[in-house]
PASELUM-793612 format. One record per residue (C-alpha): residue in one letter; x, y, z; residue number from 0. Coordinates in Angstrom, 1 decimal, decimal comma. Each point is the difference from the previous one (the first is absolute). Last residue first. Layout:
<sites>
resn;px;py;pz;resi
A;X;Y;Z;NUM
...
</sites>
This chain:
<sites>
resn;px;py;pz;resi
X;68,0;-79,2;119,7;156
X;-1,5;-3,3;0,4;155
X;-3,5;1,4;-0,9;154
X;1,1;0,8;-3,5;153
X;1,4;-3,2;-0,5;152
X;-3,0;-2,1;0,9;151
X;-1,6;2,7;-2,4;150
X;2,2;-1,0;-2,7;149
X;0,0;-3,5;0,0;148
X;-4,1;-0,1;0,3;147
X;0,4;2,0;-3,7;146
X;2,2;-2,1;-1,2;145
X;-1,9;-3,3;0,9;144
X;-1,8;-0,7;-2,8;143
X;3,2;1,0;-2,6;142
X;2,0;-2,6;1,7;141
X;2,6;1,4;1,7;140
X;3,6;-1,1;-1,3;139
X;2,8;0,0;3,1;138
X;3,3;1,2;-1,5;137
X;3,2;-0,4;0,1;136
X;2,5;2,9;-2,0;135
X;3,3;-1,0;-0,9;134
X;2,4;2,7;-1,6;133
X;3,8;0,1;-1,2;132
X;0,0;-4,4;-0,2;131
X;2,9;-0,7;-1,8;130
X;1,2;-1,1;-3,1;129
X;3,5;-0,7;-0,7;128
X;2,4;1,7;-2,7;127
X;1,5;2,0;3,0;126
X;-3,5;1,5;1,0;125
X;-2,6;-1,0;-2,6;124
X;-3,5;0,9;1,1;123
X;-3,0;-1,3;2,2;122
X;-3,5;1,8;0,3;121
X;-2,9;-0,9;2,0;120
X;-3,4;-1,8;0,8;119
X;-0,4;-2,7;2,5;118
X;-3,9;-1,1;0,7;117
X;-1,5;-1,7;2,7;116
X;-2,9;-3,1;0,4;115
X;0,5;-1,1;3,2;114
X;1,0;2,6;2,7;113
X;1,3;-3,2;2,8;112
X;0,6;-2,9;-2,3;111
X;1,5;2,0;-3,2;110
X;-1,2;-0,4;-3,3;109
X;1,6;2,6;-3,1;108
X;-1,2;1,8;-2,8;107
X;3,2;1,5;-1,9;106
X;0,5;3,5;-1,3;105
X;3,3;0,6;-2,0;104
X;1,8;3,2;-1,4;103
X;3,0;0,0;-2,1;102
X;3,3;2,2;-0,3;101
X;3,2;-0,8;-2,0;100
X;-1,0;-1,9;-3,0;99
X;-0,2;3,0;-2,5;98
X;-3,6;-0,5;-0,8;97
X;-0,9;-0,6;3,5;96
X;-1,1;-3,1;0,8;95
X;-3,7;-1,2;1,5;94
X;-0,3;-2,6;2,5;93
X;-3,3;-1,7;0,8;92
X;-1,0;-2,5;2,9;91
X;-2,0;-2,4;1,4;90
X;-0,5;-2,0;2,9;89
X;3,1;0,3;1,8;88
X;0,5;-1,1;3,7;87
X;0,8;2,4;2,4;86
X;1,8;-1,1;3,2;85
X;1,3;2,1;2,7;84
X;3,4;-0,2;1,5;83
X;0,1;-1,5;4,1;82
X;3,5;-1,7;0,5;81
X;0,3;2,0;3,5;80
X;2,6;1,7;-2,0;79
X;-2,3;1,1;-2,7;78
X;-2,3;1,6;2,4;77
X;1,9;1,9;1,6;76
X;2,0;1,0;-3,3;75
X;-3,5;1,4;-1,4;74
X;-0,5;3,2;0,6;73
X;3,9;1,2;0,2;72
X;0,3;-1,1;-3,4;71
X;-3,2;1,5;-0,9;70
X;1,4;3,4;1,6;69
X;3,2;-1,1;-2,3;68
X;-1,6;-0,7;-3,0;67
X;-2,2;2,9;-0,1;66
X;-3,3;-0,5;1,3;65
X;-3,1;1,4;-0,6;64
X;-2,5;-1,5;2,6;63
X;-2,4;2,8;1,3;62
X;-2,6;-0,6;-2,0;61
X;0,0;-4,2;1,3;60
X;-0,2;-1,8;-2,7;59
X;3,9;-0,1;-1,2;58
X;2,2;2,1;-1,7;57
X;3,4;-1,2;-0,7;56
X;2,8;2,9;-1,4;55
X;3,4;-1,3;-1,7;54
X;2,6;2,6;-0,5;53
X;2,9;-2,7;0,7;52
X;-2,5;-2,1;-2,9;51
X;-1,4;-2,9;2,5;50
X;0,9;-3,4;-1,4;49
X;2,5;-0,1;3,3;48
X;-2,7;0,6;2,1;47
X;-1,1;-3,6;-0,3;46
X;3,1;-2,0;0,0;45
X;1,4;2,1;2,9;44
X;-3,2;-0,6;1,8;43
X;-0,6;-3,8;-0,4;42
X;-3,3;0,0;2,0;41
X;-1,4;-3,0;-2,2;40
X;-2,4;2,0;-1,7;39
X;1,1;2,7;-0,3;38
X;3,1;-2,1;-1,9;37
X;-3,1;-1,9;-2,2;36
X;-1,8;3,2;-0,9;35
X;3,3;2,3;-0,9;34
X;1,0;-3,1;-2,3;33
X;-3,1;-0,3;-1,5;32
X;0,1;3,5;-0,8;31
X;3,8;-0,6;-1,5;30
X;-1,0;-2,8;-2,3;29
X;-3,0;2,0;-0,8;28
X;2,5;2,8;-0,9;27
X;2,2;-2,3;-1,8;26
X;-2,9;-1,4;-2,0;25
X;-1,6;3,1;-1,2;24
X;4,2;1,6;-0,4;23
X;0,1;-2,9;-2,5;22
X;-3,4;0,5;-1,3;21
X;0,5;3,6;-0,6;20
X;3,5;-0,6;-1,6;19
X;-1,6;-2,6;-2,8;18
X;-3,1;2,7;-0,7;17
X;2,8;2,9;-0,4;16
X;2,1;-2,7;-2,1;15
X;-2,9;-1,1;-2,2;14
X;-1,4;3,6;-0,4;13
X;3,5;1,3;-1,2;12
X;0,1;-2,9;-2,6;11
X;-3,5;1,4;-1,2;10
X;0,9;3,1;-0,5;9
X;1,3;-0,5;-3,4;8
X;-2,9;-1,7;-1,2;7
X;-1,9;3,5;1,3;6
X;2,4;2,2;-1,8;5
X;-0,6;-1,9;-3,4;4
X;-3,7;-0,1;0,4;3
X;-0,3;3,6;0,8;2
X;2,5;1,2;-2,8;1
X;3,5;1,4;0,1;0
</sites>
């Protein structure tokens, strides 16, 4: 078979791999939007719920690598005194795997008391849902401050 006639025939295969990435692209923004708003309104079943049951969050302190349950047991205090966090989205990207299961994300996000933060993870199909297996928050340092970052960090320790 020839180039040209192998690449026409591929194209059908490009047009459903490029209609299932934008399906699962909406779906997982559905669902990161989802995560965001229940956080944000201290709904904790509704929020840890779009964990994976493997689900890790990491957030900006070093020391915070949670699996679900330790962040479970983090932020149910909270939560029941009606007190979530709220993140609001600025921008973000989600990128597919090629076999639709897996995908990676990394949103900038605004938050009253950090500001300017940024979410980063991994979500996957579990049960023919996606899920979040791995959210990491972080606080950006601007490239001027870095090295002032560091040595106030340094000194802390």
């Amino acid at each position: 078979m020839n180039r040209l006639r192998r690449a026409l025939l591929s194209l059908p295969l490009l047009a459903v791999a490029s209609a299932h990435a934008s399906k699962s692209s909406v779906e997982i923004n559905a669902l990161l939007d989802a995560f965001h708003r229940a956080a944000s309104n201290a709904k904790f079943d509704e929020y840890f719920g779009l964990f994976a049951p493997d689900g890790i969050f990491i957030g900006t302190d070093a020391g915070e690598r949670w699996t679900v349950d330790e962040f479970k047991a983090y932020a149910k205090p909270h939560f029941d005194k009606g007190r979530g966090w709220t993140y609001v989205v600025v921008e973000r990207h989600v990128n597919v795997s090629g076999d639709d299961r897996h995908a990676s994300f990394d949103e900038l996000l605004d938050n009253a008391s950090l500001g300017r933060c940024r979410g980063t993870g991994v979500v996957r199909r579990v049960g023919g849902a996606w899920k979040i297996e791995q959210y990491h928050l972080t606080i950006p340092v601007p490239n001027e401050l870095a090295d002032e970052v560091v040595k106030r960090i340094r000194s802390a320790k």
